[in-house]
N, C-alpha and C positions, 0 to 999 in steps of 0.2 A: 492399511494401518498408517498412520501418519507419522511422522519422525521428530519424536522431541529427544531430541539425543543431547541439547543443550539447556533443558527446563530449569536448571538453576541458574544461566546467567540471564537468562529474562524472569526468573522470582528477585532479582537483584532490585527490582525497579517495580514488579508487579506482582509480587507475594499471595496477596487473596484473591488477584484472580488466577495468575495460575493453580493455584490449590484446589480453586471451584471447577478448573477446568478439566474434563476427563471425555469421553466419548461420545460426545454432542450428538444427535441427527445433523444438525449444520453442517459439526467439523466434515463428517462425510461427505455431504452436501459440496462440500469446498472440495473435499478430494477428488472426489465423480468427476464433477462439470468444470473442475477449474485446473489444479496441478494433474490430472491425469491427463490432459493436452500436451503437455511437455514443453508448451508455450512460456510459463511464464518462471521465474528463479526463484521467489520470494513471493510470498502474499501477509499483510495484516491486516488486520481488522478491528478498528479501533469505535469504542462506544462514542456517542456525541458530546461524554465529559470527558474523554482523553483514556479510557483503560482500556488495555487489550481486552479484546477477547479471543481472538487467533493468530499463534505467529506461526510462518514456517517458511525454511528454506534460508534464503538471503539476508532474508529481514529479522530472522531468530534471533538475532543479538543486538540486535539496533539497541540504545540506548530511549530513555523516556523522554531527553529534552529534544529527541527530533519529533518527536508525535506533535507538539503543539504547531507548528507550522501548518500541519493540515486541516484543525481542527475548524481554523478561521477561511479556509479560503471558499468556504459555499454559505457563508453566515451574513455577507454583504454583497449585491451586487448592483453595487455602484462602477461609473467607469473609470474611477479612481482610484477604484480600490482592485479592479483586475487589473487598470496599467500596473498598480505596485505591482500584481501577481507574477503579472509579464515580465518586469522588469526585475526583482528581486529570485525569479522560480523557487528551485529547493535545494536546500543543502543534506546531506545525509553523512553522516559520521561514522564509520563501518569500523569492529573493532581492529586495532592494528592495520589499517591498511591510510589510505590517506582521503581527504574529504572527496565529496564527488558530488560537483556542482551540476545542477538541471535545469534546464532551459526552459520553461513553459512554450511552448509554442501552439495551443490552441485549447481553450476554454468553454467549458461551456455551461449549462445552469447546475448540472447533474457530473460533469465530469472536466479533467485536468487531466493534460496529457505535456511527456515534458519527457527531453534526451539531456544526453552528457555529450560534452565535447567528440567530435566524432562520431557522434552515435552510436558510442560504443553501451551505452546504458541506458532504458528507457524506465519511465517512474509512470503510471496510469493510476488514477487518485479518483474513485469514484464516492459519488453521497450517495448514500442510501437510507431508507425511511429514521433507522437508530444508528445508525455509525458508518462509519465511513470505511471502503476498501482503498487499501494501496496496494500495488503488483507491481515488481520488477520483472524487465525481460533484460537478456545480455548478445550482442552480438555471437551469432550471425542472425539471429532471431529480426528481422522488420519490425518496424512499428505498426504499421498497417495490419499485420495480423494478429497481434499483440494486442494491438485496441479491440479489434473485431473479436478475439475470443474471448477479452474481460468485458467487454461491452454487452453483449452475450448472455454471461454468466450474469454479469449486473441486472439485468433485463429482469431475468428469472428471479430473481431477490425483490424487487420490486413488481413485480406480478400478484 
């Protein structure tokens, strides 16, 4: 079973879809092959026009003005538009705690991969045919297998 133990502060921001949301084949789909790893903190799942459709874990409370950052980054790919990627990565706004800036450090047509200082936080941002996944992992968790279990799981979505 999955844990919305915080379903009202993300209807704060996304009202009708959480109210449409209830016990998807997906949602499962996500629990089986993805948070059942124990790989990753956070996962969302955001449509190609910016509404959730699954949050959990880390990412539960995120706020709605971080979603658009991601929405653009697999919409152009020009190499002007990944140097900004590179250069700008991600910011994420966590409630009460303090921002936590990510480093893009490799791109690709289908995926974004990006840490925080120290590597203490990693952010994996995949496109998918309608929406796009984001997954955090947290120290002591690697990157390397962190990419490999959502990359993985991403596969299977796009199969």
């Amino acid at each position: 079973m999955l844990n919305y133990t915080a379903r009202e502060s993300c209807s704060k921001n996304y009202e009708t879809c959480m109210n449409k949301m209830s016990a998807l084949p997906w949602e499962t789909f996500i629990q089986a092959n993805l948070l059942a790893t124990g790989v990753v903190n956070g996962v969302a799942v955001l449509t190609k026009s910016g509404q959730c459709a699954f949050l959990h874990g880390r990412l539960y409370n995120l706020e709605k003005v971080n979603w658009k950052q991601f929405l653009e980054i697999f919409q152009y790919s020009s190499e002007k538009h990944n140097d900004q990627i590179f250069e700008n990565g991600f910011r994420l706004q966590f409630p009460g705690q303090r921002e936590i800036q990510y480093k893009v450090y490799q791109k690709t047509y289908c995926s974004a991969y990006a840490t925080s200082q120290g590597n203490q936080e990693g952010l994996i941002v995949c496109n998918l045919p309608y929406g796009i996944l984001i997954s955090t992992f947290s120290y002591p968790q690697v990157a390397a297998v962190a990419v490999k279990v959502v990359e993985n799981f991403c596969d299977k979505l796009r199969a």
